[in-house]
Short mmCIF file of the C-alpha atoms (twelve columns), coordinates in Angstrom:
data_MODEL
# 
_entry.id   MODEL 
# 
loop_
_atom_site.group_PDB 
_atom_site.id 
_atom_site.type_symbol 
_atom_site.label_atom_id 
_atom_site.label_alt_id 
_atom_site.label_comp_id 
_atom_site.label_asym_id 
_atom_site.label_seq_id 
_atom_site.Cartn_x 
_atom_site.Cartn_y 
_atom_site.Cartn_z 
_atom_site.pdbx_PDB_model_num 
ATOM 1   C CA . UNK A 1   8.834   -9.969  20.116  1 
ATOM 2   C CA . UNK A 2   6.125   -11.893 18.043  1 
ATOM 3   C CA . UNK A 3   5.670   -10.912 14.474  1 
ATOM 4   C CA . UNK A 4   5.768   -7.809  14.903  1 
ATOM 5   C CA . UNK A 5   8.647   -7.139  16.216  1 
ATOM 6   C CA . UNK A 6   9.162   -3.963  19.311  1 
ATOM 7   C CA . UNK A 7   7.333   -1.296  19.063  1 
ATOM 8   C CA . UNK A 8   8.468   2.525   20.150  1 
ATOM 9   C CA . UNK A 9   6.391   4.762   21.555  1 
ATOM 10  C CA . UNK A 10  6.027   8.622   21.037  1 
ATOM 11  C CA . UNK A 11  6.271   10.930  17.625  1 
ATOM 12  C CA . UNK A 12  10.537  12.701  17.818  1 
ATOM 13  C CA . UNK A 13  9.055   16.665  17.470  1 
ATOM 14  C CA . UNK A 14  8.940   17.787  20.888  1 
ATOM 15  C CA . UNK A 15  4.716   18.777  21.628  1 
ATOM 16  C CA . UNK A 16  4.183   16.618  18.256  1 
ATOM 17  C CA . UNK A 17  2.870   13.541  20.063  1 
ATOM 18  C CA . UNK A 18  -0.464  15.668  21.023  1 
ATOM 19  C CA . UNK A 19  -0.951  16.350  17.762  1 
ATOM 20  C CA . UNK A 20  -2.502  13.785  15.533  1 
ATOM 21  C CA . UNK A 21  -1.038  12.046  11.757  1 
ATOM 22  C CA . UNK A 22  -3.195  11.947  9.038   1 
ATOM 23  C CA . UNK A 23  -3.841  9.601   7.603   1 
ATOM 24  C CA . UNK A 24  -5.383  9.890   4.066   1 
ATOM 25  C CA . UNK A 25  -6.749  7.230   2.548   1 
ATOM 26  C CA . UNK A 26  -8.050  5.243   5.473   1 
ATOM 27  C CA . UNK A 27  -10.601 3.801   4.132   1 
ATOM 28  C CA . UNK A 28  -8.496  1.463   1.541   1 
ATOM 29  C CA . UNK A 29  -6.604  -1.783  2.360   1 
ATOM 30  C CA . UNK A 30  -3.389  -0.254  3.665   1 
ATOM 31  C CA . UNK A 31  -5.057  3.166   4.525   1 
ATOM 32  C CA . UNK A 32  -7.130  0.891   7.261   1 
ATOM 33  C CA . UNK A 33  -4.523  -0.712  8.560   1 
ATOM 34  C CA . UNK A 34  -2.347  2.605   8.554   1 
ATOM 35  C CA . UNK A 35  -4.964  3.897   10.853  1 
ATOM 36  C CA . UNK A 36  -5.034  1.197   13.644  1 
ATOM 37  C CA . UNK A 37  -1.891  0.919   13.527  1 
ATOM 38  C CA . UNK A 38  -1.055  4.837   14.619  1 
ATOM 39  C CA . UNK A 39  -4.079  4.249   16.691  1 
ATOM 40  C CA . UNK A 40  -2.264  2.159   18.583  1 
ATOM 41  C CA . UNK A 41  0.317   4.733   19.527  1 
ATOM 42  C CA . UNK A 42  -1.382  7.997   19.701  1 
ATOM 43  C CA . UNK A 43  -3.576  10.386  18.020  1 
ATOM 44  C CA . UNK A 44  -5.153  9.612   14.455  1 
ATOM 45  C CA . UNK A 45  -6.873  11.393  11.374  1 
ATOM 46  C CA . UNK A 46  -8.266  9.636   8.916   1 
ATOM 47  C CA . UNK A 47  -9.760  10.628  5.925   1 
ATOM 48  C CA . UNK A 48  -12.000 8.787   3.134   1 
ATOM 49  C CA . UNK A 49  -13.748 10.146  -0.347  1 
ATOM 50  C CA . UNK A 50  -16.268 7.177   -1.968  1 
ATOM 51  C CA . UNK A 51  -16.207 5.491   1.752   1 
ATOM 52  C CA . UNK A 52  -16.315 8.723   4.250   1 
ATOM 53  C CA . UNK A 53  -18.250 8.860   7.221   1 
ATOM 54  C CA . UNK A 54  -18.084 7.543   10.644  1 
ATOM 55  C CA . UNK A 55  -14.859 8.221   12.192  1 
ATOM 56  C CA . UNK A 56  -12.951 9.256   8.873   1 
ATOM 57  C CA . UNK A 57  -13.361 12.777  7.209   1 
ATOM 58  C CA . UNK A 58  -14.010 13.242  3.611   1 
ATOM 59  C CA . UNK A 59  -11.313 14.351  1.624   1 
ATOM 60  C CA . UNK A 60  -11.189 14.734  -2.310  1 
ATOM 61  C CA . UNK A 61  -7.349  15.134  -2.719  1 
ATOM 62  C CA . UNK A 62  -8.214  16.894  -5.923  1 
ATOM 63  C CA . UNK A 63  -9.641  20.011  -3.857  1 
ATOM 64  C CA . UNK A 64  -6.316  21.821  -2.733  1 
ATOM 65  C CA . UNK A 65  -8.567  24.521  -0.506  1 
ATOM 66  C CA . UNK A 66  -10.214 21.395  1.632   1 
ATOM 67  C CA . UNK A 67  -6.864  19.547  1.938   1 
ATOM 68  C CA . UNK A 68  -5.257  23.248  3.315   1 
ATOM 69  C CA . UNK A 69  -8.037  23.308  5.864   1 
ATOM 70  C CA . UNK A 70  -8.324  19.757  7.283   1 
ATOM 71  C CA . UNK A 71  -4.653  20.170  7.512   1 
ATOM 72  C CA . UNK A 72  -4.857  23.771  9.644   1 
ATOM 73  C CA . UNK A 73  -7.086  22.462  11.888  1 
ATOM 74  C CA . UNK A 74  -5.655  19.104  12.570  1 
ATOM 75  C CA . UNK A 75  -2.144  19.965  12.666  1 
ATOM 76  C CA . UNK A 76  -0.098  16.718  12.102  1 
ATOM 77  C CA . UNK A 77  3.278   16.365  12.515  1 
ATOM 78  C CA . UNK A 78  3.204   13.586  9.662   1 
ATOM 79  C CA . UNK A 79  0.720   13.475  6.878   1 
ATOM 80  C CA . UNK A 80  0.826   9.750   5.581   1 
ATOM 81  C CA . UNK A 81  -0.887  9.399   1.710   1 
ATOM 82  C CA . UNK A 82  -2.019  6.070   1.242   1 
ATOM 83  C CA . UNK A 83  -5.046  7.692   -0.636  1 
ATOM 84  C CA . UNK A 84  -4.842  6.610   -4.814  1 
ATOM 85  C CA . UNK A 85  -6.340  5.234   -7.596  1 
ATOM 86  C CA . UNK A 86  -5.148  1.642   -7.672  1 
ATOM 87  C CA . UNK A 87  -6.785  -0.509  -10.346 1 
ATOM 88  C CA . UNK A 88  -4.344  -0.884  -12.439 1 
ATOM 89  C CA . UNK A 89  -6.212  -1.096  -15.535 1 
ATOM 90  C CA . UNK A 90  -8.601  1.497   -14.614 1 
ATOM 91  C CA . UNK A 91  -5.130  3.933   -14.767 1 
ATOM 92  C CA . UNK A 92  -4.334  2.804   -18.331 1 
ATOM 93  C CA . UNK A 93  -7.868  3.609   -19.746 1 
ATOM 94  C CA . UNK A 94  -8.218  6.502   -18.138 1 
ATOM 95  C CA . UNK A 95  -4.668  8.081   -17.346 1 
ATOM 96  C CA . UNK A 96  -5.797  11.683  -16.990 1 
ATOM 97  C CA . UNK A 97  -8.250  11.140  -14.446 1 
ATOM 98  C CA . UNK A 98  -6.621  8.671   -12.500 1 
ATOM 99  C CA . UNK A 99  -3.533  11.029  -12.744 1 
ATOM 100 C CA . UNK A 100 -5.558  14.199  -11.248 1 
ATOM 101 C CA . UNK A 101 -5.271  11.985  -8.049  1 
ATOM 102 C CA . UNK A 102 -2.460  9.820   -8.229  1 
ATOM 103 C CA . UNK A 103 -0.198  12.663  -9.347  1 
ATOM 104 C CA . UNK A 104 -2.068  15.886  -9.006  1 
ATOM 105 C CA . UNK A 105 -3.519  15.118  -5.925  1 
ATOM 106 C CA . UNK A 106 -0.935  13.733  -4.001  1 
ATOM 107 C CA . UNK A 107 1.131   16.269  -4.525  1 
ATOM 108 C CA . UNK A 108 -0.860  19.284  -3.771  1 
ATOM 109 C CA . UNK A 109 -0.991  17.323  -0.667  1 
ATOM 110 C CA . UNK A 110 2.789   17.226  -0.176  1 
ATOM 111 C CA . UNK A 111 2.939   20.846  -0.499  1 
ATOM 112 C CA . UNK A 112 0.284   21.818  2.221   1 
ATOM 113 C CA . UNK A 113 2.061   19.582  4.205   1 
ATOM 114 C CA . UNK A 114 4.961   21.196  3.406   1 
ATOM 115 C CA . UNK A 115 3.755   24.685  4.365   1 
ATOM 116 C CA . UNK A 116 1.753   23.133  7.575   1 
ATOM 117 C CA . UNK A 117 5.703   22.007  8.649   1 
ATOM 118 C CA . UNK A 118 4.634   17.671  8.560   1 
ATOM 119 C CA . UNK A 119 6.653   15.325  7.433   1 
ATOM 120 C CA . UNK A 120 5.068   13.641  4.051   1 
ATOM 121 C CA . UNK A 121 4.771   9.548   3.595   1 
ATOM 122 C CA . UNK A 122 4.284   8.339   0.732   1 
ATOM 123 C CA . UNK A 123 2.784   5.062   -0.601  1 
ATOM 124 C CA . UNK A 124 4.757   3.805   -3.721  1 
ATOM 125 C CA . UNK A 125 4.641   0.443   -6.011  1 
ATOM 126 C CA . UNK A 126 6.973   -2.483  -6.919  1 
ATOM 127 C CA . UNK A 127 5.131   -0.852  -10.627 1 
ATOM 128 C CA . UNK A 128 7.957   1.919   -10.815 1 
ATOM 129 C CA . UNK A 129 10.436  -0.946  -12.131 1 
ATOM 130 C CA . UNK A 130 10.462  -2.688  -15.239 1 
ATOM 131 C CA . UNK A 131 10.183  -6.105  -13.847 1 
ATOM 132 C CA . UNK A 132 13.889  -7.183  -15.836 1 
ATOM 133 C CA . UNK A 133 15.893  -7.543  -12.258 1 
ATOM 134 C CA . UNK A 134 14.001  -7.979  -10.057 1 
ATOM 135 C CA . UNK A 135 13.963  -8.289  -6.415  1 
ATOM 136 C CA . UNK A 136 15.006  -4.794  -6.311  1 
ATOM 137 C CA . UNK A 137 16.882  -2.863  -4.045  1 
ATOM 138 C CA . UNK A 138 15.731  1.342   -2.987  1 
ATOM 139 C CA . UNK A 139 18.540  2.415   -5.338  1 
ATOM 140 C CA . UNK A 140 17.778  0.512   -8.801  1 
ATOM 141 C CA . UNK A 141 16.722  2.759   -11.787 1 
ATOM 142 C CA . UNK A 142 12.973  3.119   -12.018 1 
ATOM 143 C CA . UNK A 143 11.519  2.460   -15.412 1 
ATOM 144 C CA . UNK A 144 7.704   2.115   -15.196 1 
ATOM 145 C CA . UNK A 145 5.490   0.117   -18.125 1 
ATOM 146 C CA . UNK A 146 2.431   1.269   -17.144 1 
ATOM 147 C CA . UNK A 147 0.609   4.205   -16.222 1 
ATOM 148 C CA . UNK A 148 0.106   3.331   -12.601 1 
ATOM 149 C CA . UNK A 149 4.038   2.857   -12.253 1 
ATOM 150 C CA . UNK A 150 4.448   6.011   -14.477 1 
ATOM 151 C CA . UNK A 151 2.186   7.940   -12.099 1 
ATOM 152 C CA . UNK A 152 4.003   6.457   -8.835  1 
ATOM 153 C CA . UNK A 153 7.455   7.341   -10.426 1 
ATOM 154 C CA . UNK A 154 6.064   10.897  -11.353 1 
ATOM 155 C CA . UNK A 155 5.398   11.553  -7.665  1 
ATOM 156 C CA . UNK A 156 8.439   9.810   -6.197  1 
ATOM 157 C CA . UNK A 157 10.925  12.250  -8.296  1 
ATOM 158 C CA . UNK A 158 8.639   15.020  -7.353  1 
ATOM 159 C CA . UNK A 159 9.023   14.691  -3.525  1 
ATOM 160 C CA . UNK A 160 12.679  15.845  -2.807  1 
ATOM 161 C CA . UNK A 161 12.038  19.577  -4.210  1 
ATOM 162 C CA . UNK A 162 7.991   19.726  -2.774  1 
ATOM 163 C CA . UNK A 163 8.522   18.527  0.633   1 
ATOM 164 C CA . UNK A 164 12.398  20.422  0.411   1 
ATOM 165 C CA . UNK A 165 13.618  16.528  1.288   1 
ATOM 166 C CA . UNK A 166 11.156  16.360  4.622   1 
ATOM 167 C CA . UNK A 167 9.706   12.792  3.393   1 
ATOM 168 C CA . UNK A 168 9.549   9.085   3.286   1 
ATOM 169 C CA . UNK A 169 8.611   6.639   0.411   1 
ATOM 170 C CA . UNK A 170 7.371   3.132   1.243   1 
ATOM 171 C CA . UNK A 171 7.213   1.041   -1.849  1 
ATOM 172 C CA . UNK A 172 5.003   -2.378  -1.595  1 
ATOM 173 C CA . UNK A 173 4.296   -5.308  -3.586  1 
ATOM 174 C CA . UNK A 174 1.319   -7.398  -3.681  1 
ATOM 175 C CA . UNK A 175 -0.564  -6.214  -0.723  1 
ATOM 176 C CA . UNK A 176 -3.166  -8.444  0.974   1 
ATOM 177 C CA . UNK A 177 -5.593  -8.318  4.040   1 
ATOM 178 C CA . UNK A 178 -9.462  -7.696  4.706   1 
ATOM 179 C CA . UNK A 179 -10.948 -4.899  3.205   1 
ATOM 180 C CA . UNK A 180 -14.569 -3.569  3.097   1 
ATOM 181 C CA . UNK A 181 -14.568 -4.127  -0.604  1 
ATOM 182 C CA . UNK A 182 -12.405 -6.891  -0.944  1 
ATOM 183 C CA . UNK A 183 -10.156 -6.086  -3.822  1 
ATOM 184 C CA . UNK A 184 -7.147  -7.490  -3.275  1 
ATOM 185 C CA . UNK A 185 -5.702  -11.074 -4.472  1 
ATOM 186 C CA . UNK A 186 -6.385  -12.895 -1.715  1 
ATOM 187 C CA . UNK A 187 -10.231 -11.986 -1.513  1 
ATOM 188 C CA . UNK A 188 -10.498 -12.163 -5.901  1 
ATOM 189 C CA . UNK A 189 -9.575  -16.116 -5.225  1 
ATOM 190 C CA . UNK A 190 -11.337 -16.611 -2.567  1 
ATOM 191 C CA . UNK A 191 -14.886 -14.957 -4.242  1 
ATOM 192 C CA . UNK A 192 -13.453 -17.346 -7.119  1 
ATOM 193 C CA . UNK A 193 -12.606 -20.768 -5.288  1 
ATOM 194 C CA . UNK A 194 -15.783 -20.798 -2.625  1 
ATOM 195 C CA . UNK A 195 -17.913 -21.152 -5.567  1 
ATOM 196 C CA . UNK A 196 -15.530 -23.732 -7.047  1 
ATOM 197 C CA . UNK A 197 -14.467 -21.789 -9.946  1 
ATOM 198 C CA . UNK A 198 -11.371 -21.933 -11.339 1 
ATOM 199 C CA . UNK A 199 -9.200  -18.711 -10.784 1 
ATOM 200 C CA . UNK A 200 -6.654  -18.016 -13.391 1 
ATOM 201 C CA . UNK A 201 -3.132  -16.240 -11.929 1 
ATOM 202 C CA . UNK A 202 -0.100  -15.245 -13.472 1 
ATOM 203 C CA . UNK A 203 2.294   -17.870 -13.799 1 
ATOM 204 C CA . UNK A 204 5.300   -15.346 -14.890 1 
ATOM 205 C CA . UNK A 205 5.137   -12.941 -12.594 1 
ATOM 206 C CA . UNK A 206 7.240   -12.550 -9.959  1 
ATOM 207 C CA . UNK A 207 6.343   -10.259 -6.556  1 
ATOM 208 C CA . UNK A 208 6.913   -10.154 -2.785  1 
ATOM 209 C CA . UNK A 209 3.466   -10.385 -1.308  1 
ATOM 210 C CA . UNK A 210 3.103   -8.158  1.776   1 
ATOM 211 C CA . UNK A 211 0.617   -8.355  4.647   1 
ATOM 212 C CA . UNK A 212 -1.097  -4.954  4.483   1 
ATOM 213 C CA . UNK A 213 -1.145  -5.324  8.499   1 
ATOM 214 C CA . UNK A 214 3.108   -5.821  8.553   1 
ATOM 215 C CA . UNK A 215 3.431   -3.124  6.143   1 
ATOM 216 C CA . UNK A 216 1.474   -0.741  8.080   1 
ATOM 217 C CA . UNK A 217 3.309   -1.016  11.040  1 
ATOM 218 C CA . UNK A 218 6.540   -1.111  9.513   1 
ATOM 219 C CA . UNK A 219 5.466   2.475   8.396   1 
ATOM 220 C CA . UNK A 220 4.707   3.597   11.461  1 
ATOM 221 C CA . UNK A 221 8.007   2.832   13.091  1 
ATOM 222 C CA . UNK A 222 9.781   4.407   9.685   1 
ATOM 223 C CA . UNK A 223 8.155   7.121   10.640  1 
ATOM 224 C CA . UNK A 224 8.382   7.175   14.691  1 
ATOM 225 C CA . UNK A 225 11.937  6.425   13.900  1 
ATOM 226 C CA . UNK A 226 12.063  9.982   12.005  1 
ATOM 227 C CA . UNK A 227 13.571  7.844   8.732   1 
ATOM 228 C CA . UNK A 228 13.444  9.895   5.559   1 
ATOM 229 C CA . UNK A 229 13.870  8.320   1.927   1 
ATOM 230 C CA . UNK A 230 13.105  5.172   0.136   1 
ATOM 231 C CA . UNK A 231 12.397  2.200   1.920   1 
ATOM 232 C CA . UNK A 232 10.920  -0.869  0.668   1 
ATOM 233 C CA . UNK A 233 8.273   -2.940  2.525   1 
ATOM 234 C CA . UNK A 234 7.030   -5.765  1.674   1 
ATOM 235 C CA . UNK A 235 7.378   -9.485  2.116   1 
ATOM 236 C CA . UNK A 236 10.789  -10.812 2.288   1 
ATOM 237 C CA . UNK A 237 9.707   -14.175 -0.567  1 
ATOM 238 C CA . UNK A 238 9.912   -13.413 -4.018  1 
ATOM 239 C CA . UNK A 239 7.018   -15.982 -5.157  1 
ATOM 240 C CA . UNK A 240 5.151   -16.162 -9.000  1 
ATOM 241 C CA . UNK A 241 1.835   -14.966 -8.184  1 
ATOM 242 C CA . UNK A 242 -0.224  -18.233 -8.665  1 
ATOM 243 C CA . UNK A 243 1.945   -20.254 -6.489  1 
ATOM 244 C CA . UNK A 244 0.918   -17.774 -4.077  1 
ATOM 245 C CA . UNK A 245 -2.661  -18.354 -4.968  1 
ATOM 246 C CA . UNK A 246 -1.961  -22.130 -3.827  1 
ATOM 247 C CA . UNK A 247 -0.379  -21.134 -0.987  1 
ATOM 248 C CA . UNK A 248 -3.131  -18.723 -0.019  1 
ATOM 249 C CA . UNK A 249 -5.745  -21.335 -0.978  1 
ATOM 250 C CA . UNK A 250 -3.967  -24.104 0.916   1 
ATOM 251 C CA . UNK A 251 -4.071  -21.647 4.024   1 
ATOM 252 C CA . UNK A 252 -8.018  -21.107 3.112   1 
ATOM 253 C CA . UNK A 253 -9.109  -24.038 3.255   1 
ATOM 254 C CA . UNK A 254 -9.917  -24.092 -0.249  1 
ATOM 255 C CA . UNK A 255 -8.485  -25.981 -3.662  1 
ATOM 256 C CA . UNK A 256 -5.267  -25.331 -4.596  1 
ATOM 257 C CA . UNK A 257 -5.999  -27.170 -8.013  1 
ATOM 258 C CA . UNK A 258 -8.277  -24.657 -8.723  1 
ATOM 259 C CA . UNK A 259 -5.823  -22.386 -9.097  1 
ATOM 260 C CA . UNK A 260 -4.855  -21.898 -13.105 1 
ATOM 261 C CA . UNK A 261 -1.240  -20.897 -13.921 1 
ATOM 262 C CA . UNK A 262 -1.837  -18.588 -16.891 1 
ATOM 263 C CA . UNK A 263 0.827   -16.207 -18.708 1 
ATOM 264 C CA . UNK A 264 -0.078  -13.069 -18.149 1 
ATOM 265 C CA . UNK A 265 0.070   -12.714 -22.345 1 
ATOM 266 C CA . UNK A 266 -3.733  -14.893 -21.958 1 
ATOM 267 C CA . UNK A 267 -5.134  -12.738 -18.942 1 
ATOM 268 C CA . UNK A 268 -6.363  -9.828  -21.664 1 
ATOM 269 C CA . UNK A 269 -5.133  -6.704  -19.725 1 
ATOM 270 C CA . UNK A 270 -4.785  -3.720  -21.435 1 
ATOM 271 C CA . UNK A 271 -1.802  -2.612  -19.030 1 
ATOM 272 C CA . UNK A 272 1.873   -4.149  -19.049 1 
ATOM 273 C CA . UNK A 273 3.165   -5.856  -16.050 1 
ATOM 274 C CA . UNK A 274 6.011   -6.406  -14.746 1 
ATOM 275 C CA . UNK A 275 7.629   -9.669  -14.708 1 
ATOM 276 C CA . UNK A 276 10.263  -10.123 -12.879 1 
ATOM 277 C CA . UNK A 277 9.871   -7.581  -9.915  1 
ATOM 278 C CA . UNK A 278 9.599   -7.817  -6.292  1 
ATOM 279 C CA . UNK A 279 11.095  -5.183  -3.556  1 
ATOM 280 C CA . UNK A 280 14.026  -6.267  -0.984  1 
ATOM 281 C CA . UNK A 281 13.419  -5.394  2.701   1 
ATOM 282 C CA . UNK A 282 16.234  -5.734  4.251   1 
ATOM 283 C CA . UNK A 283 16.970  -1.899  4.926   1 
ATOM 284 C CA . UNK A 284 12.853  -1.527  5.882   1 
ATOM 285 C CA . UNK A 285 14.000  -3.934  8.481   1 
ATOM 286 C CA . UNK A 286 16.679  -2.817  9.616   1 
ATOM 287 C CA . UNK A 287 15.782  0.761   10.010  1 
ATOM 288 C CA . UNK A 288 12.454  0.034   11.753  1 
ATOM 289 C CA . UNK A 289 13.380  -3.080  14.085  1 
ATOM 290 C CA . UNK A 290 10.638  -4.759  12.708  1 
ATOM 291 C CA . UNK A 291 10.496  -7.683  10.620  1 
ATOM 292 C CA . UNK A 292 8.221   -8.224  7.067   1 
ATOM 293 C CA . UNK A 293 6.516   -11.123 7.524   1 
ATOM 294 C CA . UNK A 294 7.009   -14.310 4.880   1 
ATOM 295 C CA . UNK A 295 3.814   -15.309 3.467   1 
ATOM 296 C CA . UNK A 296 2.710   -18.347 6.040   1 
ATOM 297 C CA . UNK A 297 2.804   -15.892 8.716   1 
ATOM 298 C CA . UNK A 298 0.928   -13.558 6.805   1 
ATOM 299 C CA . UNK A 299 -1.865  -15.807 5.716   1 
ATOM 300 C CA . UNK A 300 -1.876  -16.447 9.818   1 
ATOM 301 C CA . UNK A 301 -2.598  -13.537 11.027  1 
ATOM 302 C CA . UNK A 302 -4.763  -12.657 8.339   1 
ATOM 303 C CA . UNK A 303 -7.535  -15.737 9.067   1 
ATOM 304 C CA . UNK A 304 -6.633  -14.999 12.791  1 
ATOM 305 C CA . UNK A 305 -7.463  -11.221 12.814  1 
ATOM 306 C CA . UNK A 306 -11.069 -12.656 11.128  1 
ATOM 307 C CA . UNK A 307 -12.436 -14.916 9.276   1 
ATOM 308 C CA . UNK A 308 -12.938 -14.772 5.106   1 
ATOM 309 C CA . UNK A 309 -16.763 -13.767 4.163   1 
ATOM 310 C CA . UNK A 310 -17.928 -14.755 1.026   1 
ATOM 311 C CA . UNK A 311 -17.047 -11.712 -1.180  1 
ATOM 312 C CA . UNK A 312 -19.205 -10.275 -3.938  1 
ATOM 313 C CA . UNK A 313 -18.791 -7.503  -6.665  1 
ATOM 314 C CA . UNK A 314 -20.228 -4.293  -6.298  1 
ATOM 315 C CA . UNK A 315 -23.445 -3.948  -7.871  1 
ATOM 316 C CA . UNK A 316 -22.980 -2.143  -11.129 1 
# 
């Protein structure tokens, strides 16, 4: 079975499996990985905005008209949204902006979905709960303390009456894996620790750190498995966040003692965290056959996929 567990073949809608998914969003960590992974098992869509081109369309998921037409010609039986704005700070200082896509957009795309007759997946966030009892389970009461929660929690409560209940919600926490721009936690310490800087993490907050490539096709066999709802997938460890910046820099070759336990009270963001959060998996796994992956294997297939490259910013 491997890591990944079995994988089924074939969409349920009889003719559907000629049809493509979309996949919107491809061009970000999970988005990318979202795209193999359907790749892998038929037809695929994807779509970018800032990073179009090549094989993936551009789509602004603020411009209802364009999403209505990529969607009439492509048909999907399953439109999968991994697109968003996910700096978290970026959300807080600019909420309405970040909310014309994160809220706005998304669901104008849930309702051409709707009309095209697809089944709508959405991406959600550990950032819907309040971080007081954590792991959670699909059922606990969301209560966002930021705006990127806020926005995620917006959309979740929005989906049952847009889609009329045709949808699926995967919540994550802490994703990592390669990415063209190398945003996520694993490549902000490594940038960090190859230089021999120290890299100060949160030492009191809690996630479940998810390989993007697990959680992708964990997804996929949500949805080949025609599951609607709430599922949550992510790593099965709850783990503070710099002890997985030792573990990650263990696995990297690189010094764990470099690694700074700070409260996140010293790390001067502007937006509230949770603390005590984390998702549990155990009905992701046991409605896709497919087990999340604890962080060691993770970290594995991560350097074996590729190798780290020395990461820098964007130019400004």
């Amino acid at each position: 079975m491997g890591r990944s567990g079995h994988i089924r073949h074939g969409f349920p809608a009889s003719g559907s499996r000629t049809r493509p998914v979309l996949v919107v969003g491809a061009s970000g960590l999970l988005g990318a990985y979202l795209h193999q992974s359907f790749e892998r098992v038929g037809k695929v869509v994807g779509t970018g905005h800032e990073q179009a081109g090549g094989e993936l369309a551009p789509l602004d998921v603020r411009d209802a008209q364009a999403i209505r037409a990529l969607i009439d010609d492509c048909r999907p039986p399953v439109v999968v949204c991994a697109a968003a704005v996910s700096n978290v700070e970026r959300c807080e200082l600019e909420p309405g902006w970040s909310r014309e896509i994160n809220v706005d957009g998304t669901l104008a795309l849930a309702r051409a979905s709707r009309a095209a007759g697809a089944r709508f997946v959405f991406v959600s966030s550990e950032y819907v709960f309040d971080g007081r009892a954590g792991p959670y389970e699909e059922g606990a009461p969301m209560n966002p303390l930021n705006e990127y929660g806020r926005q995620k929690a917006a959309v979740e409560q929005a989906l049952p009456d847009v889609t009329g209940g045709d949808f699926l919600i995967a919540r994550v926490s802490c994703l990592y894996g390669h990415e063209t721009k190398g945003k996520n936690f694993v490549y902000q310490l490594w940038a960090a620790l190859i230089e021999g800087r120290e890299f100060p993490a949160p030492g009191d907050q809690v996630g479940t750190p998810t390989a993007a490539v697990n959680a992708a096709d964990v997804i996929r066999e949500l949805v080949l498995g025609v599951r609607r709802g709430t599922f949550h997938v992510a790593g099965p460890e709850p783990m503070v966040r710099s002890d997985f910046a030792r573990r990650a820099a263990a696995e990297l070759g690189l010094d764990p003692a470099l690694v700074r336990p700070t409260p996140t009270a010293e790390l001067g963001l502007v937006a509230t965290r949770p603390t005590g959060a984390g998702l549990v998996v155990r009905r992701a796994e046991a409605a896709s056959g497919t087990r999340m992956w604890p962080v060691q294997d993770g970290l594995e297939a991560m350097l074996g996929e590729r190798p780290m490259r020395a990461w820098a910013p964007d130019p400004v």
